[in-house]
C-alpha positions in Angstrom: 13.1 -19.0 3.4 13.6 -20.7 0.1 12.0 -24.0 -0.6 15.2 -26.1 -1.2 19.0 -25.8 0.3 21.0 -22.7 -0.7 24.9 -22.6 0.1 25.3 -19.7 1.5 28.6 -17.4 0.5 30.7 -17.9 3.8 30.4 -21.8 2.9 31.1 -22.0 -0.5 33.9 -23.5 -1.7 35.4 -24.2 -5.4 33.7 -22.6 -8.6 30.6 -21.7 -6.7 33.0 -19.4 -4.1 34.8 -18.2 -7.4 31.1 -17.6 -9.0 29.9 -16.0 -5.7 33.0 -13.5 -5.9 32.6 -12.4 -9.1 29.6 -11.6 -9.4 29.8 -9.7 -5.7 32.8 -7.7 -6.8 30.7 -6.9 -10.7 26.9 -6.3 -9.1 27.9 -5.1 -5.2 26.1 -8.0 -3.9 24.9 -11.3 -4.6 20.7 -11.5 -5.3 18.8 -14.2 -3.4 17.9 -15.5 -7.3 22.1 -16.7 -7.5 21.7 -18.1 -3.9 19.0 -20.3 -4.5 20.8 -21.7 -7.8 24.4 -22.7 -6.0 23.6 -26.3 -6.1 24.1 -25.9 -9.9 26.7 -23.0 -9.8 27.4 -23.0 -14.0 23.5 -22.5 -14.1 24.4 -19.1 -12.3 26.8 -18.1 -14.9 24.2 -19.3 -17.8 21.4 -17.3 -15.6 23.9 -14.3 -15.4 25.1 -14.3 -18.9 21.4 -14.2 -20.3 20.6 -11.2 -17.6 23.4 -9.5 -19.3 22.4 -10.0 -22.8 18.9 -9.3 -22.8 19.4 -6.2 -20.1 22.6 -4.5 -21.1 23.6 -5.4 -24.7 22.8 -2.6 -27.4 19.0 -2.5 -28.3 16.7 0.2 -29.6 15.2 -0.3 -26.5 16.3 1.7 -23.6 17.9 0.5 -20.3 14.6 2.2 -18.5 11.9 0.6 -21.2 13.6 -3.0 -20.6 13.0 -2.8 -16.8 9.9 -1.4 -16.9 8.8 -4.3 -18.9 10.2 -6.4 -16.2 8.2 -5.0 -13.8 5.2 -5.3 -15.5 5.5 -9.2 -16.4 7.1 -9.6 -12.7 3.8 -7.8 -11.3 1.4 -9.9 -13.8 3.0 -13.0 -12.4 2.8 -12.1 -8.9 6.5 -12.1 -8.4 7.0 -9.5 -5.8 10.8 -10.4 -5.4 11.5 -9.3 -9.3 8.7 -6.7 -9.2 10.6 -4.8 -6.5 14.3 -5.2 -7.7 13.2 -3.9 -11.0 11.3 -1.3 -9.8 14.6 -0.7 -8.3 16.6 -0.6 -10.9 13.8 1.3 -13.2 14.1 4.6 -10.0 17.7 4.3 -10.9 16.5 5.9 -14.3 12.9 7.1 -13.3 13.7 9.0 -10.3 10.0 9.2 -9.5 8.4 6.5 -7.3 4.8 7.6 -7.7 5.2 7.1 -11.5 7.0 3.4 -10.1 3.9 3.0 -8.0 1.3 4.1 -10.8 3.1 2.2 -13.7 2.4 -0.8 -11.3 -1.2 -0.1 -10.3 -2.3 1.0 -14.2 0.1 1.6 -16.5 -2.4 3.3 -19.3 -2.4 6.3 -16.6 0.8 6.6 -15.5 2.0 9.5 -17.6 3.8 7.0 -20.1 4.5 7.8 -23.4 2.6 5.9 -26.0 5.9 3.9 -26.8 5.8 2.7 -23.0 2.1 1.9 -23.4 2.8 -0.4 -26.4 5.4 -2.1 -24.6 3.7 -2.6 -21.3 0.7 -3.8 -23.4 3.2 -6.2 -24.7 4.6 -7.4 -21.3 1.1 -8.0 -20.5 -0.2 -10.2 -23.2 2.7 -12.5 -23.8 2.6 -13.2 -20.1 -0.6 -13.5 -19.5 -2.1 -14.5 -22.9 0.8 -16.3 -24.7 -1.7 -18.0 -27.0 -2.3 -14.9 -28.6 0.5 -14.3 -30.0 -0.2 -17.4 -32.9 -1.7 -14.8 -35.0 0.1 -11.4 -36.1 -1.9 -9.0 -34.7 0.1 -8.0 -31.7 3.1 -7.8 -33.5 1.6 -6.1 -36.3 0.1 -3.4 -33.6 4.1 -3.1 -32.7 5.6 -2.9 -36.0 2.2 -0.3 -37.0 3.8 1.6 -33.9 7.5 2.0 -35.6 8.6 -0.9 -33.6 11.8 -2.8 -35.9 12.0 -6.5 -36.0 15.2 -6.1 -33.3 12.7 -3.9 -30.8 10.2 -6.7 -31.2 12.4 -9.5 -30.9 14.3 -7.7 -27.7 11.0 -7.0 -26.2 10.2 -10.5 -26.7 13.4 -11.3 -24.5 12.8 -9.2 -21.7 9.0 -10.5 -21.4 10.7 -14.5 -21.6 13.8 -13.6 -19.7 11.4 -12.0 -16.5 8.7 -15.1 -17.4 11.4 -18.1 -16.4 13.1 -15.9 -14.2 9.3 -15.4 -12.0 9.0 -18.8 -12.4 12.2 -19.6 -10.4 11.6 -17.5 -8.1 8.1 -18.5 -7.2 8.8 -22.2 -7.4 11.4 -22.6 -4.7 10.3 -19.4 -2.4 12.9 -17.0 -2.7 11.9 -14.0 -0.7 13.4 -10.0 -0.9 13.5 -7.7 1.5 14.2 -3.6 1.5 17.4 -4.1 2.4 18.3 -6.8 -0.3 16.8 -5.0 -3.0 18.8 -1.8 -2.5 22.7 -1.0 -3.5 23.4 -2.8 -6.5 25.3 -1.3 -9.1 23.0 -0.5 -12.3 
């Protein structure tokens, strides 16, 4: 039950029924993350258009690498809601649960390839230790790896995107179950 009131699709009305639609007949189904926003519905298409970009758009770095990040900044920020829809949507290109389930538990022995590991590393740090990133050395450690200045700054996104994103979530209480994290079109 989220902390503040949610309008819930069979009562809205106006742009947020129009929002609600399209975004049920683009995704399948409408996340508990739009929901809790429809007392600002344009924030929804702002929250919507910035999941697109920093997801979908073209970037060195793969579909699979950007939700594995999210997973790892949702789990760092104990955000089980995100950590399981991107866990999700990272089966939808893993196909492998246990590696899911490892990557969540310790991500240096989950079979990742030493790419992964310098992006999970990544996810970690700016979420956890933001301060950090003042000096060069992580970023250095990135471009050392054969990381471009568009990987970097795309891997940035993800790990800011999933940080506010966490943070809504969190804040007003939205909750996820099985059934709400399944079926959306990837």
């Amino acid at each position: 039950m989220t902390r503040i009131k949610v309008v819930p699709p069979e009562e809205a009305e106006g742009r947020l029924k129009e929002i609600y639609d399209s975004i049920l007949n683009k995704r399948g189904k409408l996340a508990e993350v739009h929901k809790v926003q429809s007392l600002r519905p344009e924030s929804i298409v702002a929250h919507m258009d910035l999941y697109m970009e920093t997801m979908f758009s073209r970037s060195e770095l793969s579909r699979a690498e950007r939700e594995m990040m999210a997973v790892i900044v949702s789990e760092n920020n104990d955000c089980e809601y995100c950590r399981l829809h991107h866990a999700e949507a990272l089966n939808h290109y893993w196909k492998n649960e246990d590696k899911i389930s490892l990557l969540v538990r310790d991500f240096k022995n989950a079979g990742l390839s030493e790419r992964e590991i310098f992006l999970c590393e990544f996810a970690r740090e700016l979420t956890l230790n933001p301060g950090v990133f003042c000096e060069d050395t992580m970023i250095e450690k990135l471009k050392k790896a054969g990381f471009s200045d568009n990987a970097i700054l795309d891997a940035t996104l993800v790990v800011a995107y999933f940080n506010f994103v966490n943070r809504i979530v969190l804040s007003l209480g939205v909750q996820s179950s099985e059934q709400e994290v399944k079926g959306y079109r990837f």
